[in-house]
MOPAC internal coordinates of N, CA, C and O (Angstrom, degrees):
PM7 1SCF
backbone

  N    0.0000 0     0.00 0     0.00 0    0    0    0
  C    1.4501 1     0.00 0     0.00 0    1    0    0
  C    1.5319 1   109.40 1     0.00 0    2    1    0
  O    1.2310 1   128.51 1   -43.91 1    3    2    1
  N    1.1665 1   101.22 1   136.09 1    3    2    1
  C    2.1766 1   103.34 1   177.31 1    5    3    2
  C    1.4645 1    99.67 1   -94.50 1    6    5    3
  O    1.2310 1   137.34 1   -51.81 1    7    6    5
  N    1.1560 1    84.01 1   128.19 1    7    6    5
  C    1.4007 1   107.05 1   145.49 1    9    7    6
  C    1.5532 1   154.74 1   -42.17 1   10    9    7
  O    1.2310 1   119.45 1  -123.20 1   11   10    9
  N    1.4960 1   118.66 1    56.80 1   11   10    9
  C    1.5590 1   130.67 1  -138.26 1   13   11   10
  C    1.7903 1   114.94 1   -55.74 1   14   13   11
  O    1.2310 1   123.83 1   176.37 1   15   14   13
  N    1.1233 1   110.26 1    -3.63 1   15   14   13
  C    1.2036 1   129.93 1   177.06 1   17   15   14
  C    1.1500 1   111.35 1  -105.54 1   18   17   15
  O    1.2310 1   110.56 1  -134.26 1   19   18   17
  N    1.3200 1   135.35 1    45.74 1   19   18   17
  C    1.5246 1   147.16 1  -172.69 1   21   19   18
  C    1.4844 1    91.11 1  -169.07 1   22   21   19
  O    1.2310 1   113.93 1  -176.87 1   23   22   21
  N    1.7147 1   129.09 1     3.13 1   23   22   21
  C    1.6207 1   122.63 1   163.50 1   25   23   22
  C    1.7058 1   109.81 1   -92.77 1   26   25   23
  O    1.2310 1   126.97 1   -66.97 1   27   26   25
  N    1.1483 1   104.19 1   113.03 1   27   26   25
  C    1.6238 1   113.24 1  -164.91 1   29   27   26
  C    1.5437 1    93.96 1   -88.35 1   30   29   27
  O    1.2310 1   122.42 1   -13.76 1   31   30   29
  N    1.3873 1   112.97 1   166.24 1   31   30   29
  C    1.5108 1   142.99 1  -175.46 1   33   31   30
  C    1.6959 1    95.85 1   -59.79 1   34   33   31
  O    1.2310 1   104.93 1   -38.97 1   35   34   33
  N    1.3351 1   145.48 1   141.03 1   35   34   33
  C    1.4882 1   121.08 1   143.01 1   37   35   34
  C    1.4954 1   115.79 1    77.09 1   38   37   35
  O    1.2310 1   127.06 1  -162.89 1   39   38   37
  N    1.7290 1   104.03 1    17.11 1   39   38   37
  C    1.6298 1   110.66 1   165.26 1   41   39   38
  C    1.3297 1   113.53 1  -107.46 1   42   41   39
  O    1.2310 1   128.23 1   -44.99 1   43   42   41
  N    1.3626 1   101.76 1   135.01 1   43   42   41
  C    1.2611 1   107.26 1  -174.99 1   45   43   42
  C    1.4495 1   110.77 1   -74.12 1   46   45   43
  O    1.2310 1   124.03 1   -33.14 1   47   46   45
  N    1.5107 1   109.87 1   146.86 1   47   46   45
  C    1.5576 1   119.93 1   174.37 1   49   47   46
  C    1.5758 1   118.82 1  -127.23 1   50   49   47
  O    1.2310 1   121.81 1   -73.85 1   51   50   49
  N    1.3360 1   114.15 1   106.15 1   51   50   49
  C    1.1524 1   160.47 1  -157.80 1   53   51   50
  C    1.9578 1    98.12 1   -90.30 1   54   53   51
  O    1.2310 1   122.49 1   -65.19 1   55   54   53
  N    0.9641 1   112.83 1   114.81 1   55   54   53
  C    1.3746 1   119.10 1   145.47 1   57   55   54
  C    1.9803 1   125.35 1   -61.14 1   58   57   55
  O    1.2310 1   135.01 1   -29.22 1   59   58   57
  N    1.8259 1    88.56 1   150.78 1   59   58   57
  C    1.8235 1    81.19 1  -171.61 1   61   59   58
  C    1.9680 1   108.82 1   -72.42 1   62   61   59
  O    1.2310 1   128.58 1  -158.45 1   63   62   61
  N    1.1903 1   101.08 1    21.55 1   63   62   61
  C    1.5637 1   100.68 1   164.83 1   65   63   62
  C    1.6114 1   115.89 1  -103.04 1   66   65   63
  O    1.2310 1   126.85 1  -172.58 1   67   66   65
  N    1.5470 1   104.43 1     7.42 1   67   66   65
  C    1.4667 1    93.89 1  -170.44 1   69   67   66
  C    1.5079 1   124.76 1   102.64 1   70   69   67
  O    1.2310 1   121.68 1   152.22 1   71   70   69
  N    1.2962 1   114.39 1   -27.78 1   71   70   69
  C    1.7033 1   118.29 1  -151.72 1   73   71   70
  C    1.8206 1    90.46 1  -104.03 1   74   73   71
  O    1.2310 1   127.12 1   -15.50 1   75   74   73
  N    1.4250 1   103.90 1   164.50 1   75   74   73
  C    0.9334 1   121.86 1  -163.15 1   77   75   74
  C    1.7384 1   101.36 1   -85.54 1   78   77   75
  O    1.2310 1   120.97 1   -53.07 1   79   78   77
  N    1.4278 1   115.75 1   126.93 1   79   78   77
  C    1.3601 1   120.34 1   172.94 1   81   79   78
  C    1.8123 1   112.68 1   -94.86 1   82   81   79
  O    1.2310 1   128.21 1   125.49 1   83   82   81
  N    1.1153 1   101.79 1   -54.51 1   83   82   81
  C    1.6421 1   112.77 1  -172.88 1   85   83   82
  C    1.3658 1   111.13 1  -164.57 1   86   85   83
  O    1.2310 1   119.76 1    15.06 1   87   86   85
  N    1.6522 1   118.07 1  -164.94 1   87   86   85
  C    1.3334 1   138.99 1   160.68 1   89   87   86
  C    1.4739 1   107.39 1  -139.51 1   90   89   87
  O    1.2310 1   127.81 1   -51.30 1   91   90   89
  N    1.7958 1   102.56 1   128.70 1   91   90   89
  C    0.9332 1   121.34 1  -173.33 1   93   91   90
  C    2.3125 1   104.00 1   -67.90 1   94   93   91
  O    1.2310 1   124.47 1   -49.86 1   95   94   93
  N    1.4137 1   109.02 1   130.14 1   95   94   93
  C    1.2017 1   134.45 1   167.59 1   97   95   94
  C    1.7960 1    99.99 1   -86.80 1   98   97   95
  O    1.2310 1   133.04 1   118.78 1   99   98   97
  N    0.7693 1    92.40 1   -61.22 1   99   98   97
  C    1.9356 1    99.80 1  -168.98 1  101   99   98
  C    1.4972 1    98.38 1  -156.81 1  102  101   99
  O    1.2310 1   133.44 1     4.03 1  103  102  101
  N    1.7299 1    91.62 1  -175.97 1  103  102  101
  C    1.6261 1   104.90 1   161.15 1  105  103  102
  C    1.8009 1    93.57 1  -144.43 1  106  105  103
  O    1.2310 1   131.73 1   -40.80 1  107  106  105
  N    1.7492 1    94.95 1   139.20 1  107  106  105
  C    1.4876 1   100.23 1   176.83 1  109  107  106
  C    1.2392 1    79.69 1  -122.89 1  110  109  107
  O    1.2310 1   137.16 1   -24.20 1  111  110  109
  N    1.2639 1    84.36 1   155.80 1  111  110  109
  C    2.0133 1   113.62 1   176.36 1  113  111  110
  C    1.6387 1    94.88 1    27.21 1  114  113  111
  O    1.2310 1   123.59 1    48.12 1  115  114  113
  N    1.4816 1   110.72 1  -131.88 1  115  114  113
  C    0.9907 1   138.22 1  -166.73 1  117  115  114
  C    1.6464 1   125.18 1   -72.43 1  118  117  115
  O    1.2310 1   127.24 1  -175.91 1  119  118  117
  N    1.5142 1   103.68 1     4.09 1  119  118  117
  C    1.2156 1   112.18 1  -151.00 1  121  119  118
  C    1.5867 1    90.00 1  -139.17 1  122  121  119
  O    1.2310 1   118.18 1   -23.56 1  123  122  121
  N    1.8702 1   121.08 1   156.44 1  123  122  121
  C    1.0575 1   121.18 1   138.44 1  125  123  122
  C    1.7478 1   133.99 1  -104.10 1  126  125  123
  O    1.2310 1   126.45 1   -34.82 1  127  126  125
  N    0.9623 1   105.20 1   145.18 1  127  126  125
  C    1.5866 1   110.46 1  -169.53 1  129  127  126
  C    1.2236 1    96.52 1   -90.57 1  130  129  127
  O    1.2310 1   113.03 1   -60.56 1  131  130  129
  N    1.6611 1   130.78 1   119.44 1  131  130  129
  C    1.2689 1   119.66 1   154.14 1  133  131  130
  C    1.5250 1   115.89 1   -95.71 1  134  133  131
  O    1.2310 1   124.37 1    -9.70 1  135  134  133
  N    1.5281 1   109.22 1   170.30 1  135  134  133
  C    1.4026 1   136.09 1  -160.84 1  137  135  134
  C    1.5595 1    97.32 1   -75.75 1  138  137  135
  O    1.2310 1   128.89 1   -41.64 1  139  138  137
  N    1.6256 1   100.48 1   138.36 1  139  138  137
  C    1.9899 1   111.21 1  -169.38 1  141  139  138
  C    1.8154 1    92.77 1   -61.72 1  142  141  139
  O    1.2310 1   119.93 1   163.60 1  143  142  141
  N    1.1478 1   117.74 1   -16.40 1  143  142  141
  C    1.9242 1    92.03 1  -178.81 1  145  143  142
  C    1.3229 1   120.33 1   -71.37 1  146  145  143
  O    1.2310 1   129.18 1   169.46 1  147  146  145
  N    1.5632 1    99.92 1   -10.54 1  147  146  145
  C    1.7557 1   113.30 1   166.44 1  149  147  146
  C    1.9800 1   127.75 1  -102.47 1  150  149  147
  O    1.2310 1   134.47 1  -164.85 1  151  150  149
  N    1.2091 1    89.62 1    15.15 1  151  150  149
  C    0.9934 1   113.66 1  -174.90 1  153  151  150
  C    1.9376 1   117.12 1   -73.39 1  154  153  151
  O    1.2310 1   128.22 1   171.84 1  155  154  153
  N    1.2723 1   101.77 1    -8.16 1  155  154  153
  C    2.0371 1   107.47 1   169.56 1  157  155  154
  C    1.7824 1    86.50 1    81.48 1  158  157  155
  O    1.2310 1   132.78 1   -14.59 1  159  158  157
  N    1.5582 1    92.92 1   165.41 1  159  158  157
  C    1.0534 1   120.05 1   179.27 1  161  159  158
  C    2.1939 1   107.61 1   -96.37 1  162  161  159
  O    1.2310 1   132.02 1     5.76 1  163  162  161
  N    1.3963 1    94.39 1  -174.24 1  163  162  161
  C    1.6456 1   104.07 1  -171.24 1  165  163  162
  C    1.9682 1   113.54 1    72.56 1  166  165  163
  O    1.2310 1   139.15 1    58.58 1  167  166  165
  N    1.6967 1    80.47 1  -121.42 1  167  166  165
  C    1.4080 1   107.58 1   178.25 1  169  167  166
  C    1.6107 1   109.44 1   -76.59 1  170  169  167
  O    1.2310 1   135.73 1   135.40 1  171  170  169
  N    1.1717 1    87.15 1   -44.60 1  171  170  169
  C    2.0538 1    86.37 1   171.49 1  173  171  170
  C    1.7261 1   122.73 1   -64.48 1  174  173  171
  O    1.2310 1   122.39 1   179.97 1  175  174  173
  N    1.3829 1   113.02 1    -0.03 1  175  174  173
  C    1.4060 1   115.68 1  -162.44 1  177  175  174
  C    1.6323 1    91.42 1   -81.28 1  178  177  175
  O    1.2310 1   119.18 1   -21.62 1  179  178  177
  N    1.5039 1   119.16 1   158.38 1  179  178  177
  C    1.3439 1   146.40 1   155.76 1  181  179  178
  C    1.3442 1   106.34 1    78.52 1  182  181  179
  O    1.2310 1   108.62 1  -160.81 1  183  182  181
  N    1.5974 1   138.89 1    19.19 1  183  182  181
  C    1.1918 1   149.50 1   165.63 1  185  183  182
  C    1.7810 1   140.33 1  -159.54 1  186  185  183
  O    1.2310 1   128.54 1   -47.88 1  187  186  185
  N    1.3157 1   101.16 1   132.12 1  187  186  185
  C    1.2673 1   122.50 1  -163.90 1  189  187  186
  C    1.7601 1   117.56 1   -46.57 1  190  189  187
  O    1.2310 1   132.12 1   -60.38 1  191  190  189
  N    1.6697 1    94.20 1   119.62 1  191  190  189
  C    1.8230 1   108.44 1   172.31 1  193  191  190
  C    1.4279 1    97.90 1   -85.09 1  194  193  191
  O    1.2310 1   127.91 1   -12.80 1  195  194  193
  N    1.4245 1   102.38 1   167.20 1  195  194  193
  C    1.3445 1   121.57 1   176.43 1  197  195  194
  C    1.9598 1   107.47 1  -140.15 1  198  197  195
  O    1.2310 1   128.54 1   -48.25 1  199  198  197
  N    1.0552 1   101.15 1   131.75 1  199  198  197
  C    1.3915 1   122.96 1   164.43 1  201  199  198
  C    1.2605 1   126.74 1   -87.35 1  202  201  199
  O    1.2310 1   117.36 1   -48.32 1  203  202  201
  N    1.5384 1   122.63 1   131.68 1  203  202  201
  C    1.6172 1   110.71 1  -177.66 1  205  203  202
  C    1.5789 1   121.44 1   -82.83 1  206  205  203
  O    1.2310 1   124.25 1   -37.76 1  207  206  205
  N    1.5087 1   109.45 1   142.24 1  207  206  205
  C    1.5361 1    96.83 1  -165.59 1  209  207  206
  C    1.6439 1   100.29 1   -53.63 1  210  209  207
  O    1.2310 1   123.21 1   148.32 1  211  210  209
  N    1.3669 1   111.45 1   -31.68 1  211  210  209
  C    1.6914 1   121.04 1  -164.77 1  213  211  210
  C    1.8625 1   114.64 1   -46.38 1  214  213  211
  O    1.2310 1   127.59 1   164.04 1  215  214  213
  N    1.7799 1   103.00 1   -15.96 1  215  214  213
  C    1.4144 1   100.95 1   168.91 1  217  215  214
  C    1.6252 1   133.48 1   -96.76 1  218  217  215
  O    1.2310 1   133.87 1  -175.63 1  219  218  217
  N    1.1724 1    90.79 1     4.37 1  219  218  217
  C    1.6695 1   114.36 1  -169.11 1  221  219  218
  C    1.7134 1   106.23 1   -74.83 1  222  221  219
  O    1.2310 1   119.87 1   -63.06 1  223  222  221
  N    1.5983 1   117.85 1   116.94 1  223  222  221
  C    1.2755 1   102.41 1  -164.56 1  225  223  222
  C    1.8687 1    94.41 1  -105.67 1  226  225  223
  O    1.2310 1   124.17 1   156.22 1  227  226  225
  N    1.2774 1   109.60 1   -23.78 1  227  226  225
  C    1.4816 1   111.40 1   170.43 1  229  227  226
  C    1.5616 1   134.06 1  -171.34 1  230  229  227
  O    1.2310 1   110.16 1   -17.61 1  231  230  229
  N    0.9655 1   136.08 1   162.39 1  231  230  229
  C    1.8209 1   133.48 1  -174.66 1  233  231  230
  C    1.5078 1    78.61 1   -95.57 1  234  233  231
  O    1.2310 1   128.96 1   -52.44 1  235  234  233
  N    1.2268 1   100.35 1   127.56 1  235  234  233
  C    1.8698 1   121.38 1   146.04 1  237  235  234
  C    1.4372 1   124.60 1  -121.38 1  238  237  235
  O    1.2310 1   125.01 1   -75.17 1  239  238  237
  N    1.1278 1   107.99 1   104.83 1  239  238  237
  C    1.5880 1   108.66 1   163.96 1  241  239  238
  C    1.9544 1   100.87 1    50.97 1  242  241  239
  O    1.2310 1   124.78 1  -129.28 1  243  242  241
  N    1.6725 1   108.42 1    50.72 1  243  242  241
  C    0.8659 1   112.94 1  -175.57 1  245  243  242
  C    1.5506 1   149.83 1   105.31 1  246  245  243
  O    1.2310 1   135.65 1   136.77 1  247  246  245
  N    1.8572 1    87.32 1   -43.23 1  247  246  245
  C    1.4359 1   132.96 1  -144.89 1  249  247  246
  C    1.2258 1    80.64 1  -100.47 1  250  249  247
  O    1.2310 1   115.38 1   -51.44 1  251  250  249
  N    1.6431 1   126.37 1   128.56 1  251  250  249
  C    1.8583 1   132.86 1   151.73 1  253  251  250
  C    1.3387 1   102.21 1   -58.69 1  254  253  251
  O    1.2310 1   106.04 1   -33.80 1  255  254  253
  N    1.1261 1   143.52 1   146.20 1  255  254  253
  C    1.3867 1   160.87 1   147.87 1  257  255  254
  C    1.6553 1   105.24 1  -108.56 1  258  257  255
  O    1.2310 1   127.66 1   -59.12 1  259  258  257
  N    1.5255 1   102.87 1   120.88 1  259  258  257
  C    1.4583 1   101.67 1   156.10 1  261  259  258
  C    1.1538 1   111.98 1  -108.71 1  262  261  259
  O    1.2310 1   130.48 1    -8.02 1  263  262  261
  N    1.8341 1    97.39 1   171.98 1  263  262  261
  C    1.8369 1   104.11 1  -170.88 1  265  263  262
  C    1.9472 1    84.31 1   -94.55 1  266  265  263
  O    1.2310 1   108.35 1  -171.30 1  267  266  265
  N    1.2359 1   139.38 1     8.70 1  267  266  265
  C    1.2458 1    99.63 1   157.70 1  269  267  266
  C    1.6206 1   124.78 1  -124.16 1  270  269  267
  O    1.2310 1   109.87 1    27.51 1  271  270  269
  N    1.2426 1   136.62 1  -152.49 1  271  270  269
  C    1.4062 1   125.55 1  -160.74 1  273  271  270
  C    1.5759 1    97.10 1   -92.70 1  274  273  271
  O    1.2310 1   115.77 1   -24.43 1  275  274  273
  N    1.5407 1   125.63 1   155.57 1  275  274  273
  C    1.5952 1   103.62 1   167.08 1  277  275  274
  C    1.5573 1   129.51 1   -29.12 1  278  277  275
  O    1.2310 1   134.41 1   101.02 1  279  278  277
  N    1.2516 1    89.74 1   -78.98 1  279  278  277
  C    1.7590 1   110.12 1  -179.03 1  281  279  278
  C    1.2827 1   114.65 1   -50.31 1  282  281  279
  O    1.2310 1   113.46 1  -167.74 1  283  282  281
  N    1.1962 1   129.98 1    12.26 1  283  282  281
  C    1.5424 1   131.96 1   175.25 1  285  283  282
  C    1.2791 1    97.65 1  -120.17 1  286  285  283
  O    1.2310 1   109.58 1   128.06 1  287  286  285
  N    1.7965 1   137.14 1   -51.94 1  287  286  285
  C    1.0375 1   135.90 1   155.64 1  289  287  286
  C    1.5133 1   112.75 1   -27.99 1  290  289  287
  O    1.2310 1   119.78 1    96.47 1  291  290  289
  N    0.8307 1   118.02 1   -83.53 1  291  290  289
  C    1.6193 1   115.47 1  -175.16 1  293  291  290
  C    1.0443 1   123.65 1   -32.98 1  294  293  291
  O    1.2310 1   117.52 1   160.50 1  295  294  293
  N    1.6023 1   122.32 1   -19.50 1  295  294  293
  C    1.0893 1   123.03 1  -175.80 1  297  295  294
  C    1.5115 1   114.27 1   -87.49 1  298  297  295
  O    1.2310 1   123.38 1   172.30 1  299  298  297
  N    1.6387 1   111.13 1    -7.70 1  299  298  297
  C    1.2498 1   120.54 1   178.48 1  301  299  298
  C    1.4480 1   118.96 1  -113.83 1  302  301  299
  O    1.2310 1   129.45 1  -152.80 1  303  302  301
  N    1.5324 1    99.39 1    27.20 1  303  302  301
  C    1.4818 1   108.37 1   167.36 1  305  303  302
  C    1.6780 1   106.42 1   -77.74 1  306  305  303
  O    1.2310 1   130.68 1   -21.79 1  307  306  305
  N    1.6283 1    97.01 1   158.21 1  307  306  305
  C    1.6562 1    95.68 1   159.15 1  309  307  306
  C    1.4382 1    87.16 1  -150.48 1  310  309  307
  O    1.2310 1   138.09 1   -14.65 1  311  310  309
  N    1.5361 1    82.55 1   165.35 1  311  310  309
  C    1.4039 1   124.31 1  -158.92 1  313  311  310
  C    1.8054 1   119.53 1   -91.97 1  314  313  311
  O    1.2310 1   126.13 1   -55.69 1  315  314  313
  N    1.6676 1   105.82 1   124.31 1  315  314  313
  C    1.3363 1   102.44 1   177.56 1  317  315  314
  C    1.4765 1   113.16 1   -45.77 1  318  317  315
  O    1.2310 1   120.38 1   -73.70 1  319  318  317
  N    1.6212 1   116.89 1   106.30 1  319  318  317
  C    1.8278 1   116.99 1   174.20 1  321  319  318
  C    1.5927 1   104.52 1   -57.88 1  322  321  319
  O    1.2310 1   122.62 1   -69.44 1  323  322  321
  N    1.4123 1   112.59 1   110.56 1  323  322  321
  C    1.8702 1   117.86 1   157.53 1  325  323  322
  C    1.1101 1   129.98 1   -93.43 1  326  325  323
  O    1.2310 1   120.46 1  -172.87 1  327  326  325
  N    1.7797 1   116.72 1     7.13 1  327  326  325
  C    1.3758 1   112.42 1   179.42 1  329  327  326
  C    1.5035 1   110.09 1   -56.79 1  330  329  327
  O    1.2310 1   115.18 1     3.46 1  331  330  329
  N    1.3445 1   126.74 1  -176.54 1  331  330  329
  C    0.6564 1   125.07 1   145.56 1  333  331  330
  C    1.7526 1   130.19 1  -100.01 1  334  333  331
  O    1.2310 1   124.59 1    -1.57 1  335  334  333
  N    1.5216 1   108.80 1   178.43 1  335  334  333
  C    1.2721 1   103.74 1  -166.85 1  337  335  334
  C    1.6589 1   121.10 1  -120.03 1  338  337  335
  O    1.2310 1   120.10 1   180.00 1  339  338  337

């Protein structure tokens, strides 16, 4: 299990294929929030995804490592909710 308090501000998180997933903004609860420049284009543009800590396979030299490939990661992003309430 990692240690979520060893996920720094402005680290990049990398899928276990190597490829670039995001940059870490924070981590709330259980989750990390990455930064809106990783945020996709369209409908996804100008607001913050989140990653589950549950894919995180380790901190390297800074660097998030997940246990899955980018393009599968991404698919387990979710999305800052803006409805209203």
């Amino acid at each position: 299990m990692v240690d979520k308090s060893e996920i720094r501000e402005h680290a990049e998180i990398i899928g276990a294929d190597g490829v670039h997933v995001g940059t870490v903004d924070r981590v709330e609860g259980d989750r990390i929030k990455l930064t809106k420049k990783d945020s996709g284009e369209g409908s996804h543009r100008g607001h913050h995804h989140f990653v589950p800590m549950a894919l995180v396979a380790e901190i390297e030299g800074g660097t998030v490592r997940l246990s899955a490939n980018a393009n599968v990661a991404v698919g387990f992003e979710e999305e800052e909710d803006h409805r209203p309430m």
